[in-house]
N, C-alpha and C positions, 0 to 999 in steps of 0.2 A: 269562807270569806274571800277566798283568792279566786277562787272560782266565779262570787258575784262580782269582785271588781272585772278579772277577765271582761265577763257578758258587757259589764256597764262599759268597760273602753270600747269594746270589738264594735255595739251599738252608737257608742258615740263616733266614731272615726267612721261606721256606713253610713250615720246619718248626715256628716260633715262631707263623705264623696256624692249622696244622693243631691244636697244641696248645692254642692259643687257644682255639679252635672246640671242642676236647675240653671243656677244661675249663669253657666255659659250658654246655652241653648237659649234664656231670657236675652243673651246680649248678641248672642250670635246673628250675621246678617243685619247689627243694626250700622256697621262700616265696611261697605263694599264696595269698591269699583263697580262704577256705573249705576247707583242708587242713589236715593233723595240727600242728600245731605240733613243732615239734623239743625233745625233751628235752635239757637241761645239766643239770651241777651245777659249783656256784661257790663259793668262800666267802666268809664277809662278812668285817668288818675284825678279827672277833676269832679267824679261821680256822675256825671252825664253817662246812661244806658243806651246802648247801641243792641239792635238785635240782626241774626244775620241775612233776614228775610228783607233789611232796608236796601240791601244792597245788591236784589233780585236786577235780573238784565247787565250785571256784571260777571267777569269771570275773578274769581276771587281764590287769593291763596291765602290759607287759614296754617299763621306757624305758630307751634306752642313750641314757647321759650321760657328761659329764663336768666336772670339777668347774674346768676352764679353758676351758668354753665358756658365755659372757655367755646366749646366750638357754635354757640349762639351768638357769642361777640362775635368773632368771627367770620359770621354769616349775614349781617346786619351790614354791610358796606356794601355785599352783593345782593341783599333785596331793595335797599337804599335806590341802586342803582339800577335794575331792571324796575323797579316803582316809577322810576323819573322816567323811563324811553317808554313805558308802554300805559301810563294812566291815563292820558289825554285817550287813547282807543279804548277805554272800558276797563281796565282791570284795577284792581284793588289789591293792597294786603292789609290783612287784619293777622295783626301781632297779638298771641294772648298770650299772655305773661304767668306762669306755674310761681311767681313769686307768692312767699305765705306775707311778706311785711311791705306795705307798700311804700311806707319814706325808702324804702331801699330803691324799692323800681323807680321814683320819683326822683332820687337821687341821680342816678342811673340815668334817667331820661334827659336832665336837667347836663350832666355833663356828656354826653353824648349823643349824637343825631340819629335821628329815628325819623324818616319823612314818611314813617304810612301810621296807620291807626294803632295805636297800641290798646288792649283791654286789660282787665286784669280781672284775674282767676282764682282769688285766696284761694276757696276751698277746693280747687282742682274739679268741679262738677265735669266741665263741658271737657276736661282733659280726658277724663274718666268715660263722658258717656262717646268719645273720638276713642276711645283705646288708647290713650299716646302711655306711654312706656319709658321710651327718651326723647328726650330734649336734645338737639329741634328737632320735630317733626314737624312738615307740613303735607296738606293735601286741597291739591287743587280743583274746583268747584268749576264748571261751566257755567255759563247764562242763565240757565235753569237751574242753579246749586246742583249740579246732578255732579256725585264726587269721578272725578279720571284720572286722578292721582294721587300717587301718597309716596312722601320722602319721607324717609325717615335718616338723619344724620343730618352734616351740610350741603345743602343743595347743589347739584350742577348747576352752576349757571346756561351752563348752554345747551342742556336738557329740557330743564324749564323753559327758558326762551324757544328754544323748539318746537314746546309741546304749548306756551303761551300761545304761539301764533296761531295756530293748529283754529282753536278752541275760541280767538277773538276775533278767526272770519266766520265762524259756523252763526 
């Protein structure tokens, strides 16, 4: 008896590393510097669906947030404000929000400023199919969605803006 449970864990725990192994190989290569970007569509808090192929001929920076992680507030003052000096030249951000309850992001929204697009992400899919890990992550798209960066924490400002410019003469 100890011996068929033995076989049956030892089998189930190869079967859980062989699937393991499936499924990073399935994802691997799908978030890489200097690759297509993944298209989504999301809606924002008034149910209107944006997807991020409308926003093709911009350079676009895609932050997953949420509105119960400290260094996200935090970062929202500084994308506020590189949003206002560089959208008139082509750039966008597209805020997706890892919130599960949306009166909270709503809430949220309603008392604090937010001047770029915000989406929202209950079930975390498009967080999931980016790899995002932690909050904020962002990664930045070129004109072609082609990804050329990826932050993960709070952003440099004056990295990004560095790396904005770069990407909004090309």
């Amino acid at each position: 008896m100890v011996r068929r449970l033995l076989i049956f864990t030892l089998f189930g725990f190869l079967f859980f590393l062989i699937q393991l192994n499936f499924n990073e190989k399935l994802l691997a290569g799908d978030v890489k510097l200097n690759s297509p970007a993944m298209d989504f569509t999301l809606p924002n808090i008034k149910g209107e669906n944006f997807s991020l192929k409308q926003f093709k001929g911009k350079v676009v920076l895609l932050n997953f947030w949420a509105t119960w992680c400290p260094p996200c507030r935090l970062e929202i003052p500084i994308l506020n404000n590189i949003y206002k000096n560089y959208k008139k030249l082509g750039f966008e951000i597209i805020g997706i929000s890892l919130d599960t309850d949306i009166e909270r992001l709503k809430a949220f929204l309603k008392e604090n400023t937010v001047n770029f697009l915000v989406l929202y992400d209950k079930k975390g899919t498009v967080g999931f199919k980016y790899k995002v890990e932690v909050v904020p992550t962002s990664f930045l798209l070129d004109k072609d969605h082609i990804l050329r960066q990826i932050y993960i924490g709070i952003i440099n400002e004056k990295q990004l803006v560095s790396e904005l410019k770069i990407w909004l003469k090309k």
